[in-house]
ROSE-4610 file (N, C-alpha, C; in Angstrom, 1 decimal, always signed):
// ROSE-4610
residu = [X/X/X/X/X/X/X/X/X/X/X/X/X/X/X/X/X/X/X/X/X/X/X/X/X/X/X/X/X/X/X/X/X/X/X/X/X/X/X/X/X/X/X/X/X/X/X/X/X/X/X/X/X/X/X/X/X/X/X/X/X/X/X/X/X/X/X/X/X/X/X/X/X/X/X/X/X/X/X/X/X/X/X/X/X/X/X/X/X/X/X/X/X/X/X/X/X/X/X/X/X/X/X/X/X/X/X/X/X/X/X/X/X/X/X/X/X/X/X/X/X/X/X/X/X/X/X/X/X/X/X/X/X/X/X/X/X/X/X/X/X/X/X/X/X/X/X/X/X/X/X/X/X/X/X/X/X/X/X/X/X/X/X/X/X/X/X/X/X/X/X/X/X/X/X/X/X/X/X/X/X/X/X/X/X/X/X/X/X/X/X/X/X/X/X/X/X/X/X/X/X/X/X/X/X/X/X/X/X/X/X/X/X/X/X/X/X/X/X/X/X/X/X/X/X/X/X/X/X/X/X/X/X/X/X/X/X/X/X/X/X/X/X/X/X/X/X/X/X/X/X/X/X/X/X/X/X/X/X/X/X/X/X/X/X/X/X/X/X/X/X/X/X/X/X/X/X/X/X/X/X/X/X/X/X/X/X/X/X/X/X/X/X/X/X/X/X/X/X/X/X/X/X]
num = [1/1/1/2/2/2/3/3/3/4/4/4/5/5/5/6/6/6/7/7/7/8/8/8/9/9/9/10/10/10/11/11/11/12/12/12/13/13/13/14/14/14/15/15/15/16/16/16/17/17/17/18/18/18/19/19/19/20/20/20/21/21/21/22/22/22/23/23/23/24/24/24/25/25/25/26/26/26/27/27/27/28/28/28/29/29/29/30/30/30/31/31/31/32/32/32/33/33/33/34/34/34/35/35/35/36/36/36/37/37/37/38/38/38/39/39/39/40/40/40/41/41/41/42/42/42/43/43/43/44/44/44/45/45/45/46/46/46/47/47/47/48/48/48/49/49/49/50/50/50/51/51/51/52/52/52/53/53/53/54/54/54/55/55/55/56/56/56/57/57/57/58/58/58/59/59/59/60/60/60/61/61/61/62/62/62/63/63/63/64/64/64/65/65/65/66/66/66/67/67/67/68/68/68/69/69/69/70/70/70/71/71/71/72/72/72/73/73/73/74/74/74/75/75/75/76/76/76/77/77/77/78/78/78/79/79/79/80/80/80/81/81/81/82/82/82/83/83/83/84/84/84/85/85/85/86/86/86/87/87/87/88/88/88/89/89/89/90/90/90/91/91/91/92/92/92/93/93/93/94/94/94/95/95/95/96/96/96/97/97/97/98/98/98/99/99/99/100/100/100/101/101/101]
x = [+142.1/+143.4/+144.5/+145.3/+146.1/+147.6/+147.8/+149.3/+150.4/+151.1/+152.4/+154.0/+154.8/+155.6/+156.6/+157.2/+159.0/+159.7/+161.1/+161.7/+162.7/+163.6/+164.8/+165.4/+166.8/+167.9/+168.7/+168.8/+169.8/+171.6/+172.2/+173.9/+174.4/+174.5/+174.8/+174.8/+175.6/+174.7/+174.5/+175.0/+175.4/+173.5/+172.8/+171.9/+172.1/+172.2/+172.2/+172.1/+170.7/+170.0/+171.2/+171.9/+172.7/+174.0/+173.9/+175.6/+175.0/+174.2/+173.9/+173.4/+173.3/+172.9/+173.7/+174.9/+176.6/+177.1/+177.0/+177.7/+177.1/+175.8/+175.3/+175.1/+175.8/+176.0/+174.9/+173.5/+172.2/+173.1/+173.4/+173.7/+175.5/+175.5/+176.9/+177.4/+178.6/+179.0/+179.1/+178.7/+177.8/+176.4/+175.9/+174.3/+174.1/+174.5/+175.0/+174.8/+176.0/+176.2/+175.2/+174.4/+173.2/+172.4/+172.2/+170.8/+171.2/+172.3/+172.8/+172.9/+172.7/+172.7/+174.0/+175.1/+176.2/+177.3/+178.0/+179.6/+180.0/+180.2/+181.0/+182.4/+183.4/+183.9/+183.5/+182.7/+182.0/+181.7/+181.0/+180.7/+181.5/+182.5/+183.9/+184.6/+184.2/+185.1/+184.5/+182.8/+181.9/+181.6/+182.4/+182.0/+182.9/+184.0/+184.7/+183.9/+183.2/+182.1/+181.5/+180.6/+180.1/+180.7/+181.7/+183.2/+182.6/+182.4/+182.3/+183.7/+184.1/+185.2/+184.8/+185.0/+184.7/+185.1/+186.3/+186.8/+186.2/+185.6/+185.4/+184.9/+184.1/+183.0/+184.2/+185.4/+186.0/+187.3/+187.7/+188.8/+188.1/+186.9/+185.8/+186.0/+186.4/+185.9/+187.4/+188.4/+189.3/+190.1/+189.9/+190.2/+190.0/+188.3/+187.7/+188.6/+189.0/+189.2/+190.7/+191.5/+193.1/+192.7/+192.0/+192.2/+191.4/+190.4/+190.1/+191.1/+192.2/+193.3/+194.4/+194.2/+195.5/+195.0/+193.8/+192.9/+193.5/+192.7/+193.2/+194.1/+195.5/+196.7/+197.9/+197.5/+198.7/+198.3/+199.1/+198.6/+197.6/+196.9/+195.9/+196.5/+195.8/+195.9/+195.7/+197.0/+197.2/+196.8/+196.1/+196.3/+197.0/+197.9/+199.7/+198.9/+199.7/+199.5/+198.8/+199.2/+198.7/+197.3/+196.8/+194.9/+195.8/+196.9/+196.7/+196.9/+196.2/+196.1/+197.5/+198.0/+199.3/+199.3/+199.8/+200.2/+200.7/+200.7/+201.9/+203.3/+203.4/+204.6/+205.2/+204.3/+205.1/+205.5/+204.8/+204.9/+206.3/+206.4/+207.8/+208.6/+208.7/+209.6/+210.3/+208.6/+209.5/+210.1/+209.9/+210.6/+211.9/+212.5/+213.7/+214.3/+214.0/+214.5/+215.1/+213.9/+214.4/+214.8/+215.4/+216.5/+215.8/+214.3/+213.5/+213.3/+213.7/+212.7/+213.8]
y = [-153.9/-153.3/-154.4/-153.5/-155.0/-154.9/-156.2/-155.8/-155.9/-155.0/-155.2/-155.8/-156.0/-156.9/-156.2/-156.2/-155.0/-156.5/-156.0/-157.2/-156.5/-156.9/-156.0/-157.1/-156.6/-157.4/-157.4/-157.7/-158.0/-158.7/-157.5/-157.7/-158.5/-158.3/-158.9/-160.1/-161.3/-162.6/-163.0/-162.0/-161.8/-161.2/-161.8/-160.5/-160.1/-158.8/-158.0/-158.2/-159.2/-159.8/-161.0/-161.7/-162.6/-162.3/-160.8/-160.6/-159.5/-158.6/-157.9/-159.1/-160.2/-161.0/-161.4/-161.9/-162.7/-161.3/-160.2/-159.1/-158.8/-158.7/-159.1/-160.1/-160.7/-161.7/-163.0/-162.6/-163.2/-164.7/-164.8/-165.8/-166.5/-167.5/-167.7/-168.2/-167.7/-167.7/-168.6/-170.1/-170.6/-170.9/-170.7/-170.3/-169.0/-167.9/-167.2/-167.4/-168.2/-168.8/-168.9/-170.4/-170.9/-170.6/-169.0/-168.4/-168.0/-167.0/-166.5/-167.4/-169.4/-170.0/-169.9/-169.7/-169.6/-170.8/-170.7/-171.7/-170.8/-171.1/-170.2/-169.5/-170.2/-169.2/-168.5/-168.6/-167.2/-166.1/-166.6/-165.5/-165.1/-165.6/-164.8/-164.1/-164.5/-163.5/-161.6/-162.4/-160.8/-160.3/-160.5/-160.1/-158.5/-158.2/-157.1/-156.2/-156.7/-155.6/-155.2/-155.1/-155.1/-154.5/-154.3/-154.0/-154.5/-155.7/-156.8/-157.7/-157.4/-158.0/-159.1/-160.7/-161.8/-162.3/-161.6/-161.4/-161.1/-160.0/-159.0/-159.8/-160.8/-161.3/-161.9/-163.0/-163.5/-162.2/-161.1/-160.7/-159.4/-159.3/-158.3/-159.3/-160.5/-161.2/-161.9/-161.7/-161.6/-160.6/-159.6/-158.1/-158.4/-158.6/-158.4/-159.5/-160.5/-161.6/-161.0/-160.4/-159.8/-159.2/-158.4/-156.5/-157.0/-158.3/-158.5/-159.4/-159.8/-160.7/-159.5/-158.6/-157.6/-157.0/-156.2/-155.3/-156.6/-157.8/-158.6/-159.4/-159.5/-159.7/-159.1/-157.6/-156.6/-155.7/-154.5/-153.1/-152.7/-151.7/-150.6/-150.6/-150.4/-149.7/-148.5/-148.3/-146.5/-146.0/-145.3/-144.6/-143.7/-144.6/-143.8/-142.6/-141.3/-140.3/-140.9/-142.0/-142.8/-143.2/-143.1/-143.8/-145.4/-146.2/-147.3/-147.7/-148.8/-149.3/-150.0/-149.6/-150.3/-151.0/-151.6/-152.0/-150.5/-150.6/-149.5/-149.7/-151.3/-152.6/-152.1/-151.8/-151.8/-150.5/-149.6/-148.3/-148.0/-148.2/-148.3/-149.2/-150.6/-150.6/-149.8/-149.6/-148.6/-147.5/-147.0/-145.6/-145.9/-147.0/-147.3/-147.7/-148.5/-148.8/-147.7/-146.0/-145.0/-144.2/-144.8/-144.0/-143.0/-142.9/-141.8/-142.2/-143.7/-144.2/-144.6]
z = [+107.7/+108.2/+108.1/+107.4/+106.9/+108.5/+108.8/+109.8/+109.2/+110.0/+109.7/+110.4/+109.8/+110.4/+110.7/+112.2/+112.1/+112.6/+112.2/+112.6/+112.7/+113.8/+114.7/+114.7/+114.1/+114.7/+115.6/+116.4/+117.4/+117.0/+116.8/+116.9/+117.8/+119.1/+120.0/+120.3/+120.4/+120.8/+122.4/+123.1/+124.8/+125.2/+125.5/+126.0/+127.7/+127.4/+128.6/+130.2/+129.9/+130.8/+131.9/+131.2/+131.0/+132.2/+131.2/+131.6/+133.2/+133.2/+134.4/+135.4/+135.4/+136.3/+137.0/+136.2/+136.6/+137.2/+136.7/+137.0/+138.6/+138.8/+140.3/+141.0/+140.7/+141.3/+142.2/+140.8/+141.1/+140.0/+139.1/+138.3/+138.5/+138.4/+138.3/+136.9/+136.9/+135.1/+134.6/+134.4/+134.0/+133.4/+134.6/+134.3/+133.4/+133.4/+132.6/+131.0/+131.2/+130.0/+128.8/+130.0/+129.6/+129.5/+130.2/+129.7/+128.5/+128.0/+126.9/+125.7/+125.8/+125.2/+124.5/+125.1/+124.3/+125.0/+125.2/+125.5/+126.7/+127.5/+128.7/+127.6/+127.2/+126.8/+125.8/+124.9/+124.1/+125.2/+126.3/+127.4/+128.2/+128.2/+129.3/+128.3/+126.6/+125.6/+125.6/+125.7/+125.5/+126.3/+127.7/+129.2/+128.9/+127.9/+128.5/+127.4/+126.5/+125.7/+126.2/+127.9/+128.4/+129.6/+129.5/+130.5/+131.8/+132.0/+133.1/+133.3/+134.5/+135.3/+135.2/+134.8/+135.3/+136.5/+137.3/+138.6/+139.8/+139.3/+140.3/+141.8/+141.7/+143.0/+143.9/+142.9/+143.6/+144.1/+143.6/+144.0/+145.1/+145.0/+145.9/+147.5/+147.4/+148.4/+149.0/+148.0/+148.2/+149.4/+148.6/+149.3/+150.8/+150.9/+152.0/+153.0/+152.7/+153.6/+153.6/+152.9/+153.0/+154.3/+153.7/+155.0/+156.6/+156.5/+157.7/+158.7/+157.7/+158.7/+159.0/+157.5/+158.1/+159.5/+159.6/+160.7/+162.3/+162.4/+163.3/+163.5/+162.6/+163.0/+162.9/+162.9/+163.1/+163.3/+163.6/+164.0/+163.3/+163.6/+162.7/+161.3/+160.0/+159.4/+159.1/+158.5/+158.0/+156.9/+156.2/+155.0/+154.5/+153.2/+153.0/+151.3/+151.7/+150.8/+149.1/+148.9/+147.4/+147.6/+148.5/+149.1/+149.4/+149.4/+149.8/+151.3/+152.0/+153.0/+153.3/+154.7/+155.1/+156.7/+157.2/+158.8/+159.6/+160.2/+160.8/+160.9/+161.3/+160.9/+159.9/+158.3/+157.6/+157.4/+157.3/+157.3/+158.1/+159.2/+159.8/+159.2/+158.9/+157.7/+156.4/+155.9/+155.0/+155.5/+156.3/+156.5/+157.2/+157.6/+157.9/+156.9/+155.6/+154.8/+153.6/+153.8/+153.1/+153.8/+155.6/+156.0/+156.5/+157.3/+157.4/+158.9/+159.3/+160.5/+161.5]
């Protein structure tokens, strides 16, 4: 029985593995990198092929640390008709500023 040989190529030079790691935040974009065997920036170029935020962990953590100073150093937040988060502070500003408040 004679064998046979398949040989698959792989397009990609990003593997999957690589980028869902950084994207969960098990790897950091670096290491990343280095698993992918590539250059950090080859890997921050093929992060949006993959439609990966290279952002996301730090502006996710971002957010979080905005809305927990807004929550304990001003009023409640409100939710305005657009889904965005406001003060009540401001909310009353605006509405004096469009002559409503």
């Amino acid at each position: 029985m004679a064998l046979q040989q398949i040989t698959i190529g792989i397009p990609d030079k990003v593997p999957l593995a690589a980028v869902k790691l950084f994207e969960s935040g098990s790897l950091s974009f670096g290491r990343a990198a280095e698993l992918a065997n590539i250059s950090r920036v080859e890997f921050l170029l093929n992060l949006n092929r993959f439609k990966v935020f290279p952002l996301a962990s730090e502006l996710d953590a971002s957010l979080r640390r905005n809305m927990t100073e807004a929550v304990s150093n001003t009023s409640p937040l409100l939710e305005t008709k657009a889904g965005m988060w406001i003060s009540a502070k401001v909310r009353q500003r605006i509405l004096v500023l469009a002559g409503e408040g």
